[in-house]
C-alpha positions, 0 to 999 in steps of 0.5 A: 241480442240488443244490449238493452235486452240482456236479462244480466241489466239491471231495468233501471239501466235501460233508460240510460242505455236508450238515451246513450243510443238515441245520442249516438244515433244523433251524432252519427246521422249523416244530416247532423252538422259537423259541428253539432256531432261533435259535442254528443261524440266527446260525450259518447268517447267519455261515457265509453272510456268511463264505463269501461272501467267499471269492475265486474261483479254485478248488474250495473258492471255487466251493462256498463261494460257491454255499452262501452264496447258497444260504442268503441265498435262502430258496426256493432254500434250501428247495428244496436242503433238499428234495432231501436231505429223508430220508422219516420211518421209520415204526417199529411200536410194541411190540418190534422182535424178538418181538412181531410174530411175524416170525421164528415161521415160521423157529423153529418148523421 
């Protein structure tokens, strides 16, 4: 089950667990420059070690947790990111309204 799933997770943690994810996928995306993924990869390894540290016992722990050893597992992370992966919108070239002629049928009548 996706980390962001878990029934133990508090709903208010799932913004920052999606936001966590959608940096790690930035950072670890072959066409993010050296440089670039660097910054979001010291930010994931302090979150990491922080949330490591949170003690057991509640809602907030549990995910905390389950997130930072999400991140210090790179095939676990990979596949996390995988669930969340949104598919690339495919967007026509050329205006969006007015080009294809989408709409000449409705006008004309």
């Amino acid at each position: 089950m996706s980390i962001t799933g878990r029934a133990n997770c508090e709903i208010g943690h799932l913004p920052v667990m999606a936001s966590v994810l959608a940096i790690a996928s930035v950072s670890r995306d072959p066409k993010t420059l050296t440089d670039v993924a660097a910054v979001p990869g010291g930010f994931l390894k302090e979150i990491a070690a922080a949330f490591a540290k949170v003690k057991p016992g509640s809602g907030d722990g549990c995910c905390q947790r389950s997130l930072a050893s999400t991140l210090a597992d790179p095939k676990r992370l990979e596949a996390e990111i995988d669930i969340h992966r949104h598919p690339r919108l495919e967007i026509p070239a050329g205006m969006p309204i007015g080009d294809a002629g989408w709409f000449d049928d409705v006008l004309s009548e």
